[in-house]
Backbone as CSV, one residue per row, in Angstrom:
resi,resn,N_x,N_y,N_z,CA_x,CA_y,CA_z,C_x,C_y,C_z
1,UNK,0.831,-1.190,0.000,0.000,0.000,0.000,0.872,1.248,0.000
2,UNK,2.095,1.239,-0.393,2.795,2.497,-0.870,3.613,2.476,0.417
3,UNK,4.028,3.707,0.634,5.198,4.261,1.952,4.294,3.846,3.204
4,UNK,5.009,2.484,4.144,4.487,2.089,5.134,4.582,3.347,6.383
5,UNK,5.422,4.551,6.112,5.468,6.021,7.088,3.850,6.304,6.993
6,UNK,3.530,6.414,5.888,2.073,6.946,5.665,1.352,6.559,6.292
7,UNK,0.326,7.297,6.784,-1.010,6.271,7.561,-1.961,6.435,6.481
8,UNK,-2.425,5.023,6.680,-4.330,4.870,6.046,-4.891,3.694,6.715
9,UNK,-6.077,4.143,6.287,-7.571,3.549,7.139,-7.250,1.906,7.346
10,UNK,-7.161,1.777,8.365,-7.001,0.525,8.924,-6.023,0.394,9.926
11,UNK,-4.826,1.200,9.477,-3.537,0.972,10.470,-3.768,1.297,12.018
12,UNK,-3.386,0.598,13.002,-3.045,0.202,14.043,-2.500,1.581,14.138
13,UNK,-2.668,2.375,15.592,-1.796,3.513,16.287,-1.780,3.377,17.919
14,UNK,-0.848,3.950,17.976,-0.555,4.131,19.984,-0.898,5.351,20.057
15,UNK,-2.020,5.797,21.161,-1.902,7.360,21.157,-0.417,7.756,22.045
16,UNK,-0.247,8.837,21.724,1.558,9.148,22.580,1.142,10.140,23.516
17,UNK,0.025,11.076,23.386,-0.188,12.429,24.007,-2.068,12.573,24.296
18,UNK,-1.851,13.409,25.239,-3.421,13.813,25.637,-3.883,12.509,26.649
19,UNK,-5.441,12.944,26.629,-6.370,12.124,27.294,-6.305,10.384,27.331
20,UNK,-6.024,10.282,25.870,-6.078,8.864,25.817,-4.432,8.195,25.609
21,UNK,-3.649,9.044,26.133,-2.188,8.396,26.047,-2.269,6.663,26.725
22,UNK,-1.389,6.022,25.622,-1.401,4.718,26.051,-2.306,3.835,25.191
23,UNK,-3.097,4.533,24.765,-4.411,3.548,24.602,-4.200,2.990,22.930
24,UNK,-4.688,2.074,22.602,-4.227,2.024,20.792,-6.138,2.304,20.516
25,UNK,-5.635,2.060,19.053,-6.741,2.804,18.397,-6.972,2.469,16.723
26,UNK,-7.858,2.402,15.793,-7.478,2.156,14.346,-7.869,3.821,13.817
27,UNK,-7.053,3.709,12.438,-7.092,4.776,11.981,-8.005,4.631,10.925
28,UNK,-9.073,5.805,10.993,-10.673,5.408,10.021,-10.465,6.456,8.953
29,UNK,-9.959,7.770,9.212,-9.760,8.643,7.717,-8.311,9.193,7.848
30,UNK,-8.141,9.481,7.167,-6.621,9.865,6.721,-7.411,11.764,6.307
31,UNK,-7.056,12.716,7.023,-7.296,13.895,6.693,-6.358,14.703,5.471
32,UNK,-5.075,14.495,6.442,-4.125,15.371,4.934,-2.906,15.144,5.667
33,UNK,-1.529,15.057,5.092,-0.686,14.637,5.691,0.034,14.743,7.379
34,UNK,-0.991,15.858,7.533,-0.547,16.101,9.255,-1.370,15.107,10.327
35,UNK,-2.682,15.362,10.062,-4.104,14.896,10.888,-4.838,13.335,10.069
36,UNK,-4.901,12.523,11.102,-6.073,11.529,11.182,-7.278,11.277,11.675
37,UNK,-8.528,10.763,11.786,-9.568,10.365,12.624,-9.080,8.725,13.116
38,UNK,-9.490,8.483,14.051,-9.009,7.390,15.009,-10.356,7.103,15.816
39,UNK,-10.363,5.930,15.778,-11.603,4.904,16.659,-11.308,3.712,17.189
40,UNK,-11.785,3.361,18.654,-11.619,2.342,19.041,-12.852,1.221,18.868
41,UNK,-14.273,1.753,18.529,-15.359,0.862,18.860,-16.044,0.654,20.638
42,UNK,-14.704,1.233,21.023,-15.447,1.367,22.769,-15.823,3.283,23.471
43,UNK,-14.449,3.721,23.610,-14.953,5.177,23.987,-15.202,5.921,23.316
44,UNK,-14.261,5.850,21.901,-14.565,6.915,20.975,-15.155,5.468,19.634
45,UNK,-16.099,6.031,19.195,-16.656,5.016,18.162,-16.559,5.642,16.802
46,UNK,-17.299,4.759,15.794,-16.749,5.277,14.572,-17.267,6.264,14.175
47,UNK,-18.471,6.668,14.557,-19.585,7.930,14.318,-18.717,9.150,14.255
48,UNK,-17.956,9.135,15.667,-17.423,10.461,16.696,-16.164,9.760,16.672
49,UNK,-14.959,9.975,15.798,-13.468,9.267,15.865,-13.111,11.033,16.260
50,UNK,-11.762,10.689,16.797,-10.884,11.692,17.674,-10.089,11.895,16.305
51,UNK,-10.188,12.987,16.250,-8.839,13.624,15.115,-7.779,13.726,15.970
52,UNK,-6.334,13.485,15.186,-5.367,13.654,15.921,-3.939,14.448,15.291
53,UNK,-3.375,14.531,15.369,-1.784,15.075,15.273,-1.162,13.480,14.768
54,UNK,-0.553,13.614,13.361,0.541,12.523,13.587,1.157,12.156,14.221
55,UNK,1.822,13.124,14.618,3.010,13.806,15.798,2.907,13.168,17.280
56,UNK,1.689,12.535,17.499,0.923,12.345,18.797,1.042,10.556,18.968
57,UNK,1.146,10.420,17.775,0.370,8.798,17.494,1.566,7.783,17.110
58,UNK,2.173,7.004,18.107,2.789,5.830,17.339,1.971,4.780,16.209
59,UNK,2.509,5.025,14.893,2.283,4.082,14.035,2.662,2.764,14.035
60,UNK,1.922,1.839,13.354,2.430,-0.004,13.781,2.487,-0.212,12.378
61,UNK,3.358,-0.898,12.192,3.420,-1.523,10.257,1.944,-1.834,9.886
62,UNK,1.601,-2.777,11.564,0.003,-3.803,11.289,-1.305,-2.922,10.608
63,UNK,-1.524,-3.639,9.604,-3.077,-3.235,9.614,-4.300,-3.816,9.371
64,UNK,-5.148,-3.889,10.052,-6.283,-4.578,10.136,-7.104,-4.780,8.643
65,UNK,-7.245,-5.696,8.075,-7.618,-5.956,6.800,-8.710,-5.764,6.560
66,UNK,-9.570,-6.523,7.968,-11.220,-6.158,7.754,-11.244,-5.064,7.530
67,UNK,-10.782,-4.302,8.359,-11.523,-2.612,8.479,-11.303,-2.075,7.379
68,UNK,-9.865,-2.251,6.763,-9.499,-1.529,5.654,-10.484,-1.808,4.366
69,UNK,-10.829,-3.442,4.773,-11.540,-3.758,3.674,-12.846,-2.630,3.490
70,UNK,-13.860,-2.567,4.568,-14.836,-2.712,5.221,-15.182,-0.797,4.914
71,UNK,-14.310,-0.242,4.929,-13.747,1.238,4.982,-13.440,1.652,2.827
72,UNK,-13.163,1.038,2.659,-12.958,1.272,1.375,-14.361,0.561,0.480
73,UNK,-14.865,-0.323,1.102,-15.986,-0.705,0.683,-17.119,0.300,0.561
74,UNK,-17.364,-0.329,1.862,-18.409,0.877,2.129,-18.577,2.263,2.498
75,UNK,-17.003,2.563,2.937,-17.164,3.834,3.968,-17.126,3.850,5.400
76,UNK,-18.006,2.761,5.885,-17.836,2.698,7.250,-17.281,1.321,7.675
77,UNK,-17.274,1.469,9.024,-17.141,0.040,9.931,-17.746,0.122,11.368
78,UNK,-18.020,-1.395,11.337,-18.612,-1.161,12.903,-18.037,-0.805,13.847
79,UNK,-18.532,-0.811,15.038,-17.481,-0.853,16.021,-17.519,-2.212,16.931
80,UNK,-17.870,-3.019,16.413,-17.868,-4.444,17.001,-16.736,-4.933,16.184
81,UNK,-16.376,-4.405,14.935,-15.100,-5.421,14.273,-13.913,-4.095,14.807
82,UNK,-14.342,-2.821,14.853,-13.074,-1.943,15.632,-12.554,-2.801,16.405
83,UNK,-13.810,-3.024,17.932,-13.386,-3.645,18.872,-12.151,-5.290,18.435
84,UNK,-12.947,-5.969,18.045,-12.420,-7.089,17.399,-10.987,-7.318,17.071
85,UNK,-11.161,-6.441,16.133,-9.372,-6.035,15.705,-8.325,-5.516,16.254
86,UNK,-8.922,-4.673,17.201,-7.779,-4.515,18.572,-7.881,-5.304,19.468
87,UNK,-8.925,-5.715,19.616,-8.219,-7.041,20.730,-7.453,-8.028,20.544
88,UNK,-7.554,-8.180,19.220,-6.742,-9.276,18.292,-5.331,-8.376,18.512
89,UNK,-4.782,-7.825,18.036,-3.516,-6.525,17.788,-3.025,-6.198,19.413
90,UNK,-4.104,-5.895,20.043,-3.576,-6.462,21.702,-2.859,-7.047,22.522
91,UNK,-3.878,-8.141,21.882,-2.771,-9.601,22.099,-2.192,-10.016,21.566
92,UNK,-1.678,-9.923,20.681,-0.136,-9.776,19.858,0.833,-8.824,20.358
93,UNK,0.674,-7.855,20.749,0.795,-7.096,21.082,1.953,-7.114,22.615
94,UNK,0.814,-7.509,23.141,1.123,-7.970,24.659,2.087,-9.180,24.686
95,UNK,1.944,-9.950,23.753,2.393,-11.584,23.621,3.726,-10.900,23.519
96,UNK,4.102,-10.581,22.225,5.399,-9.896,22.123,6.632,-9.576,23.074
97,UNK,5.645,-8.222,23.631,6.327,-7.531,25.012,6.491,-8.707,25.924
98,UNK,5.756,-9.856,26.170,5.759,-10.799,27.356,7.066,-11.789,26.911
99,UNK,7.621,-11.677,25.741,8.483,-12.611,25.544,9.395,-12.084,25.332
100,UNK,9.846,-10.878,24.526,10.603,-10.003,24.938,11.656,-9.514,26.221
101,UNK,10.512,-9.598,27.564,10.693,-9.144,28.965,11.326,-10.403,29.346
102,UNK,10.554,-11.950,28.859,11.482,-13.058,29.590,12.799,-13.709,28.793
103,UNK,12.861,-12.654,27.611,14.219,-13.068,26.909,15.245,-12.306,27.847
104,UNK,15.160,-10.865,28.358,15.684,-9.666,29.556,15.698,-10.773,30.684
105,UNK,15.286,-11.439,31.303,14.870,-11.992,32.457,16.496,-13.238,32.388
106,UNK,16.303,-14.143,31.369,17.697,-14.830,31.333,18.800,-14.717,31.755
């Protein structure tokens, strides 16, 4: 899908700053090279996505296929496959870091 720097609709983000620091999130519109809209399916849903700052947001190579699919299809996505797809990306996520920490641990 071109320069993996770029964000589009589907990719996986970490927020870095503000309210929801910490939290991940998928990316639902791509505004213009500075700003995105971002949804989780739980606090912020796809109706009402949080615009953000690039600048703010760790990017992940990963991107969720449904959504992207689902987003280019139709336009929208639920927020039951939002949810879905980050919990999936989660726990990968987490798995990672957990094996990571007991490779440090040796």
């Amino acid at each position: 899908m071109g320069d993996s720097r770029l964000p589009h609709p589907g990719q996986f983000v970490q927020v870095l700053q503000g309210r929801d620091k910490g939290k991940y999130a998928v990316i639902v519109e791509v505004i213009d090279n500075k700003f995105v809209k971002i949804a989780d399916g739980d606090k912020r849903k796809f109706d009402n996505p949080k615009k953000k700052n690039l600048l703010h947001l760790r990017l992940f190579n990963e991107t969720s296929s449904e959504v992207a699919d689902s987003l280019r299809e139709t336009g929208r996505v639920t927020n039951g496959k939002l949810r879905f797809a980050l919990s999936k990306f989660i726990e990968k996520v987490e798995m990672q870091n957990n094996t990571v920490q007991d490779q440090k641990g040796d």
